[in-house]
MDAnalysis code that builds the backbone (N, CA, C; Angstrom):
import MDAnalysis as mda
import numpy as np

u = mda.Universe.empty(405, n_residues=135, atom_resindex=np.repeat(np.arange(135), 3), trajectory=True)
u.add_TopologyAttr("name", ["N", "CA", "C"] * 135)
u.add_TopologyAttr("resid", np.arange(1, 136))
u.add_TopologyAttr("resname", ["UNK", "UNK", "UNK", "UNK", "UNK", "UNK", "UNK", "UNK", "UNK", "UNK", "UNK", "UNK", "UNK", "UNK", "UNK", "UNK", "UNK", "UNK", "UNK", "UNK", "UNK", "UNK", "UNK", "UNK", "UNK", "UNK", "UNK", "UNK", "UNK", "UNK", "UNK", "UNK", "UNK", "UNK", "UNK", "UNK", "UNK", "UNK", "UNK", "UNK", "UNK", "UNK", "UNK", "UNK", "UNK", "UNK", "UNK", "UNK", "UNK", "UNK", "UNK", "UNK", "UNK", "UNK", "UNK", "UNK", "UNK", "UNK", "UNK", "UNK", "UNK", "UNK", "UNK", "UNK", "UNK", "UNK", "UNK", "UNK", "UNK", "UNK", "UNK", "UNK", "UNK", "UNK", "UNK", "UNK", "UNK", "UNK", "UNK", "UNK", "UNK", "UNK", "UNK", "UNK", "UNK", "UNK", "UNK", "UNK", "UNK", "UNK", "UNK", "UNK", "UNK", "UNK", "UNK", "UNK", "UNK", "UNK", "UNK", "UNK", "UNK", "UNK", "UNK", "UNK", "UNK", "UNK", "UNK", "UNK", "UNK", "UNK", "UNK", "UNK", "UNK", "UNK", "UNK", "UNK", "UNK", "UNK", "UNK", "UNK", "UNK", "UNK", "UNK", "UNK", "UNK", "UNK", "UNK", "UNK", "UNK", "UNK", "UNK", "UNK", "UNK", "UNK", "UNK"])
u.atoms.positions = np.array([
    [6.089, 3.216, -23.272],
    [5.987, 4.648, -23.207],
    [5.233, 5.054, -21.937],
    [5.727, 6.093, -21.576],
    [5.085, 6.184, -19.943],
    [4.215, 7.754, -20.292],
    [3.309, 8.214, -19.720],
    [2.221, 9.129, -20.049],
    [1.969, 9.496, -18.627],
    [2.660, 10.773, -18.323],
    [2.304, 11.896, -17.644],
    [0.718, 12.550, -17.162],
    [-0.232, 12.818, -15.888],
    [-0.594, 13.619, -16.206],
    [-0.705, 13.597, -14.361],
    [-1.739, 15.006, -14.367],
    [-1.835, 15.529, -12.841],
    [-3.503, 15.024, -12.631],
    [-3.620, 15.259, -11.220],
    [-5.352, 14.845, -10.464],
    [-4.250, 15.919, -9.198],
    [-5.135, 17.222, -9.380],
    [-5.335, 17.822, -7.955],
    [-3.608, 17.873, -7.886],
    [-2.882, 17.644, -6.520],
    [-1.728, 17.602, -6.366],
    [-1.163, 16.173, -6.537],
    [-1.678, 15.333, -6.779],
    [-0.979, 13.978, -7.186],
    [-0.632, 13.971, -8.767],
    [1.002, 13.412, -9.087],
    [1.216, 12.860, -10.247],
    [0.901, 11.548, -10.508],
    [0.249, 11.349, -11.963],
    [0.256, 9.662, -12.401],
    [0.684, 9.642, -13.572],
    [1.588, 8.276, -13.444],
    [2.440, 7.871, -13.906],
    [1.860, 6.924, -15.075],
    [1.897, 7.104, -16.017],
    [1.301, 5.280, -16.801],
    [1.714, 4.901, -17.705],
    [2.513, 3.530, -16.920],
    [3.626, 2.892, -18.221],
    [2.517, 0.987, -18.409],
    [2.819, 1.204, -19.593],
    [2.571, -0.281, -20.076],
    [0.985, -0.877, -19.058],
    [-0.390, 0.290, -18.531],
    [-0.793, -0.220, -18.437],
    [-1.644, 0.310, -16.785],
    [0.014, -0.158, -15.816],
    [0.036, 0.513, -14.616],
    [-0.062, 2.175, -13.906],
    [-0.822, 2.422, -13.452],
    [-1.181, 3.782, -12.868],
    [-0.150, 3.512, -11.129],
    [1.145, 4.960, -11.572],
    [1.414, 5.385, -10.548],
    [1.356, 6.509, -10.020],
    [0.725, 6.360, -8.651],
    [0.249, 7.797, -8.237],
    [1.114, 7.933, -7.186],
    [1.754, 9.389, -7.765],
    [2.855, 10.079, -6.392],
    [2.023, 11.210, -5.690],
    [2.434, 11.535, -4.331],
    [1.665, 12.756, -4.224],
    [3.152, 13.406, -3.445],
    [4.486, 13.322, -4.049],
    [5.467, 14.329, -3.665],
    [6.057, 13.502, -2.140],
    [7.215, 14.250, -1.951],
    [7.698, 13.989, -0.482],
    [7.629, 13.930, 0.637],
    [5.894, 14.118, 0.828],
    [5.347, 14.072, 2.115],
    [5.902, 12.955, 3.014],
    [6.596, 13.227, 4.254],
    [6.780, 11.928, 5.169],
    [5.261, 11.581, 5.749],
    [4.663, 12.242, 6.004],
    [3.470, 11.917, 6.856],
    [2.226, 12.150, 6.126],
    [1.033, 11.127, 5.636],
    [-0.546, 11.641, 5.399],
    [-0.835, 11.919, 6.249],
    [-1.841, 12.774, 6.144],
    [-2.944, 13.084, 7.162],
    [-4.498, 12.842, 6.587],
    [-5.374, 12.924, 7.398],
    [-7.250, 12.528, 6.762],
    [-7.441, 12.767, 5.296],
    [-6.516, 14.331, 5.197],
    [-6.772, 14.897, 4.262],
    [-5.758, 14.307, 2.660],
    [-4.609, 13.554, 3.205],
    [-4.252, 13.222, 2.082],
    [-4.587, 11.825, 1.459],
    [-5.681, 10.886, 2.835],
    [-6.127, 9.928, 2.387],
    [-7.466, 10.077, 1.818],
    [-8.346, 11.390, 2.018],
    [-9.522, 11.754, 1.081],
    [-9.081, 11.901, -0.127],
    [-7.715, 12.634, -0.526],
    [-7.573, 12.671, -1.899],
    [-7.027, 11.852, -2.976],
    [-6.354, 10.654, -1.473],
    [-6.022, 9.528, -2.396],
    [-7.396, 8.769, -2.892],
    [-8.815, 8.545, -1.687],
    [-9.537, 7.863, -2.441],
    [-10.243, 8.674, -3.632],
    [-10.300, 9.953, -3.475],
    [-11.158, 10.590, -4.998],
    [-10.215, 10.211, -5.777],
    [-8.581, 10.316, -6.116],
    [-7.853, 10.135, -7.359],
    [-8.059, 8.130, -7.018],
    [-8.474, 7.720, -6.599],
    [-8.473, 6.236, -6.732],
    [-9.904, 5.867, -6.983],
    [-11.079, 6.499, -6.326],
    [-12.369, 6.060, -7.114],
    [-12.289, 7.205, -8.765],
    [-11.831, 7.966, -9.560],
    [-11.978, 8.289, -10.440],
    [-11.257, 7.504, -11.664],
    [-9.814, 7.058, -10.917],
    [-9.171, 5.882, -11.921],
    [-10.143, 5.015, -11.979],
    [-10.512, 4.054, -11.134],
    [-11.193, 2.474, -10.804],
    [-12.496, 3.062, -11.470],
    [-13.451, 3.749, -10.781],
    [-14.705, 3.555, -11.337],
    [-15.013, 4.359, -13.025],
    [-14.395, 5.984, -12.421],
    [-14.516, 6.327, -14.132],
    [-13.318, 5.868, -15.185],
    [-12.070, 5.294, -14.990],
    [-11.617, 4.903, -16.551],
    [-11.092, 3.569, -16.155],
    [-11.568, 2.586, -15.333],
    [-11.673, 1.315, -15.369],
    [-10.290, 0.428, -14.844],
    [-9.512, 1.472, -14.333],
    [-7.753, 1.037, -14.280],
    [-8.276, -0.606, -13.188],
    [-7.446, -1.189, -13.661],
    [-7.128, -2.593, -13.198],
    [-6.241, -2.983, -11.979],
    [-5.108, -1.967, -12.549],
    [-3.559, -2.213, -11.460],
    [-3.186, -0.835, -11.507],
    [-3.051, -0.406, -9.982],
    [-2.645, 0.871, -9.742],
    [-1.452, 0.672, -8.329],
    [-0.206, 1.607, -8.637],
    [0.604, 1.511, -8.226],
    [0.994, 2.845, -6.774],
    [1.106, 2.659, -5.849],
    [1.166, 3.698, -5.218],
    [2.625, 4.760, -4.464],
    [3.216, 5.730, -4.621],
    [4.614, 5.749, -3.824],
    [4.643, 6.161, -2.939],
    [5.148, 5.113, -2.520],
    [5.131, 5.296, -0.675],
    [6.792, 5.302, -0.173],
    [7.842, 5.911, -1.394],
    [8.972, 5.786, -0.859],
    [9.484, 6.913, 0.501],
    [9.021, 7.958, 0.326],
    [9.108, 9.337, 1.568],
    [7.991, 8.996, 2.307],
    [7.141, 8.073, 2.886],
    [6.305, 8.208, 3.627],
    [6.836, 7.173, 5.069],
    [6.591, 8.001, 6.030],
    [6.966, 7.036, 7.259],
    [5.567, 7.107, 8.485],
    [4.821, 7.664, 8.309],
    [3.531, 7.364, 8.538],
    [2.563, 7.578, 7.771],
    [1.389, 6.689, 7.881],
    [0.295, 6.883, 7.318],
    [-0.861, 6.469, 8.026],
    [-2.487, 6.997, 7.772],
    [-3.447, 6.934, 8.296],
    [-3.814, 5.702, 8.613],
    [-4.412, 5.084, 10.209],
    [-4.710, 3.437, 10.105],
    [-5.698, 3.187, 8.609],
    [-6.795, 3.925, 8.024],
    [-7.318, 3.536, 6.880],
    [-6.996, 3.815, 5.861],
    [-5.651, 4.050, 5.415],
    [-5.070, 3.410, 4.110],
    [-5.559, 1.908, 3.759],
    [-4.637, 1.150, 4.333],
    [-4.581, -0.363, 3.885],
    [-6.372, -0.837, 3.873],
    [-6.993, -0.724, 4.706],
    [-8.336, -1.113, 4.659],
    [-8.922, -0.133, 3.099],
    [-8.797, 0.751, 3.020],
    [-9.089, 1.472, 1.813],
    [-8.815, 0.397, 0.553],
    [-7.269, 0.236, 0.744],
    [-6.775, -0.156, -0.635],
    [-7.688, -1.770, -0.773],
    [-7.592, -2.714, 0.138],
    [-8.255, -3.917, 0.542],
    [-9.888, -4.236, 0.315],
    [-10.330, -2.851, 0.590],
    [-11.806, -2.814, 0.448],
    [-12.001, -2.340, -1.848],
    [-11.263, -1.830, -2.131],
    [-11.058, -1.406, -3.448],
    [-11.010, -2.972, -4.457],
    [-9.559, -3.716, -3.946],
    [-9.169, -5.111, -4.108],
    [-10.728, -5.974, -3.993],
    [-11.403, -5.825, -2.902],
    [-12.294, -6.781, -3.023],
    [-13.546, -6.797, -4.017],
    [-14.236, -5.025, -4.007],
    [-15.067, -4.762, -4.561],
    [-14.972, -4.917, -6.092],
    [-13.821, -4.171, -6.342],
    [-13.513, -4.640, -8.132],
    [-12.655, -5.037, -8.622],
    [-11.812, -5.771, -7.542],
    [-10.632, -6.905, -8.176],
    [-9.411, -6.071, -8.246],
    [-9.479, -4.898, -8.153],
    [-8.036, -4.229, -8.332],
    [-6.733, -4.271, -7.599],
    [-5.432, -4.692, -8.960],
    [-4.722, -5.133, -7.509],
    [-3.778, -3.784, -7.829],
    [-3.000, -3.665, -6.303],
    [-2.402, -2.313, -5.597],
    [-0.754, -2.986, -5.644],
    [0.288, -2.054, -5.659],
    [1.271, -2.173, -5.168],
    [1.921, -0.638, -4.493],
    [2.830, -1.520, -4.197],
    [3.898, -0.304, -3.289],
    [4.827, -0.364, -3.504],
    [5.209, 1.088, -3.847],
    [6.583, 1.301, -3.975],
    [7.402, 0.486, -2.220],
    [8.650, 0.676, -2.021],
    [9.300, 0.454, -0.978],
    [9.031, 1.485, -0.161],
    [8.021, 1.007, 0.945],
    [8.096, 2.244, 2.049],
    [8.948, 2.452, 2.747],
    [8.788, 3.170, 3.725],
    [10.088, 3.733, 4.660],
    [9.723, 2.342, 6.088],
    [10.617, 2.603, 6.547],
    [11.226, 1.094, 7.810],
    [9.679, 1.327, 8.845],
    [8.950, 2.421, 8.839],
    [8.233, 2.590, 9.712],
    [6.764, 2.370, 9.094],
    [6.661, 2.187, 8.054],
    [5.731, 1.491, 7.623],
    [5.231, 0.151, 6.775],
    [6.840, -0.760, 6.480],
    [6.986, -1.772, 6.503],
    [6.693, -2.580, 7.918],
    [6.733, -2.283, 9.049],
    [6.792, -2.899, 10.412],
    [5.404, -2.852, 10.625],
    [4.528, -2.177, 10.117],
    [2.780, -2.209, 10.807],
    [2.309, -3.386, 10.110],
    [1.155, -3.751, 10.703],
    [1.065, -5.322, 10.583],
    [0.381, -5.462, 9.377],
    [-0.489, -4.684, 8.766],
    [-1.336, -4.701, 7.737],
    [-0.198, -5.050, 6.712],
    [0.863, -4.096, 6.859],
    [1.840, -4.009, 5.524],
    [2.335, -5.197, 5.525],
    [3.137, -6.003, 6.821],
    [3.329, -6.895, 6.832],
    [2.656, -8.325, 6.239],
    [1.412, -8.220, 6.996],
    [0.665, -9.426, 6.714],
    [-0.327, -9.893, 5.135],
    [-0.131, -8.252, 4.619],
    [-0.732, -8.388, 3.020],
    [-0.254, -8.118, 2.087],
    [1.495, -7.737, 2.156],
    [2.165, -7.248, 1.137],
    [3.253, -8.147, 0.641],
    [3.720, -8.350, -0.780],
    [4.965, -9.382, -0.957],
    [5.573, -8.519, -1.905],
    [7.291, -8.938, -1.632],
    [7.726, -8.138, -2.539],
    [7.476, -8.862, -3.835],
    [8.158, -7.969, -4.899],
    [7.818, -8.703, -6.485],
    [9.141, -8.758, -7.113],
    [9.586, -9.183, -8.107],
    [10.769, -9.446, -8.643],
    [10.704, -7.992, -9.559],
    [9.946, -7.065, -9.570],
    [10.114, -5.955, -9.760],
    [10.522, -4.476, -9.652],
    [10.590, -5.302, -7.592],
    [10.500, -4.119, -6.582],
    [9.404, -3.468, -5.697],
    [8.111, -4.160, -6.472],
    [7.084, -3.718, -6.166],
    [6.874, -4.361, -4.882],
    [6.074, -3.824, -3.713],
    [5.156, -4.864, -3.291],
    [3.686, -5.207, -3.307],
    [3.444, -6.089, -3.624],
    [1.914, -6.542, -3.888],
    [1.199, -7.023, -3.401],
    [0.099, -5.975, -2.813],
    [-0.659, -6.431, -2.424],
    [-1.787, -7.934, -2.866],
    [-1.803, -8.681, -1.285],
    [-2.113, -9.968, -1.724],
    [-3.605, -9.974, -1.115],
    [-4.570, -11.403, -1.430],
    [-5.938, -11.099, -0.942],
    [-5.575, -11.752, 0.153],
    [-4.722, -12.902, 0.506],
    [-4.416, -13.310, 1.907],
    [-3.546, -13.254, 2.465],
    [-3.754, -13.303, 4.106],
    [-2.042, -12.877, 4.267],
    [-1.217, -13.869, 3.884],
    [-0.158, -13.254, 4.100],
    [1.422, -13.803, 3.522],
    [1.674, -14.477, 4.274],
    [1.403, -14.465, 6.039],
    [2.322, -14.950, 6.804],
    [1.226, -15.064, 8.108],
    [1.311, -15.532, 9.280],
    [0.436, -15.256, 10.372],
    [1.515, -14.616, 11.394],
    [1.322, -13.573, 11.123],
    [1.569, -12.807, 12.998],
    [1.383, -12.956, 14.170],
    [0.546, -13.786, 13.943],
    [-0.245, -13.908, 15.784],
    [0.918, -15.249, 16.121],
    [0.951, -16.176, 15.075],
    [1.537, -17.199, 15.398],
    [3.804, -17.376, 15.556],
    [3.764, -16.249, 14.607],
    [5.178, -15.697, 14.613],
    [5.542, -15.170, 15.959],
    [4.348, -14.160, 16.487],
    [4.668, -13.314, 17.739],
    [4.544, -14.414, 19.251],
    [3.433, -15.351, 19.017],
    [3.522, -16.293, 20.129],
    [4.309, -16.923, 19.994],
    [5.502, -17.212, 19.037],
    [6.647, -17.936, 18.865],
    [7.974, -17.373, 19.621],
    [7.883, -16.169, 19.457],
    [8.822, -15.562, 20.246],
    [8.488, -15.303, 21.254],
    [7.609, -14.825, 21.629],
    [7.210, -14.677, 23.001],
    [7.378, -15.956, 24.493],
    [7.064, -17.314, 23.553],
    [7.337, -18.254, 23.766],
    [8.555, -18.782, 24.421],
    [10.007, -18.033, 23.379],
    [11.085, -18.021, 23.486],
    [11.405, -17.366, 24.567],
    [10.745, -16.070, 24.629],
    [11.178, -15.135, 25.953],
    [10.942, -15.454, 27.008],
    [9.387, -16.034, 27.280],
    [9.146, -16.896, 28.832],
    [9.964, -17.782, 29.026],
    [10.590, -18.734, 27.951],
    [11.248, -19.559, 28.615],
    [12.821, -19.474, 28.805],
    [12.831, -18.545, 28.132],
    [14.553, -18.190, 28.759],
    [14.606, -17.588, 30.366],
    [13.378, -16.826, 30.796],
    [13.537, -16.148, 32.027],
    [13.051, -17.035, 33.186],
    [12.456, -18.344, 32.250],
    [11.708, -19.261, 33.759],
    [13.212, -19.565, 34.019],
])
């Protein structure tokens, strides 16, 4: 059974457990929509204890560099783990999303405590490739 309710302009969602918080079709946050994600995210976590909270990020094609450090710093302090809906192509490609997110056999992606993959070593791989095609 899934249970409806509102925080401010965000909907949450809660089926079987999981808290999903929409805040509508915004393509773009701004300061102001990542202040209100952390008050609706320190009032779940600290006042009613949520565990796993889900976030939608399907209309979003930018977001603030301190999202992901937000959600990461949350993960560490009280164990809470985060997912994501499927973002848009422009925020799958930033490296944070990249390097800490996996998809799930759900759809979700989930945030992980380590990265998934190394970037530095992927990107000197190709790069690699490129010097030596032009020597």
């Amino acid at each position: 059974m899934t249970v409806q309710r509102r925080f401010k302009r965000m909907l949450i969602d809660v089926t079987d457990g999981l808290h999903l918080l929409q805040m509508g079709e915004m393509e773009i946050w701004d300061g102001a929509d990542l202040a209100l994600l952390r008050e609706g995210l320190f009032r779940l976590i600290e006042g009613e204890g949520c565990e796993s909270i889900a976030i939608d990020m399907r209309y979003v094609k930018y977001i603030p560099s301190g999202f992901f450090g937000m959600l990461f710093d949350w993960q560490e302090k009280r164990g809470t783990q985060f997912a994501l809906t499927p973002p848009q192509p422009n925020v799958q490609r930033m490296l944070w999303f990249r390097q800490f997110f996996k998809l799930t056999a759900e759809g979700l992606y989930e945030m992980q405590r380590e990265p998934t993959e190394s970037i530095m070593a992927a990107e000197q791989t190709s790069e690699g490739c490129l010097s030596s095609q032009t020597a």
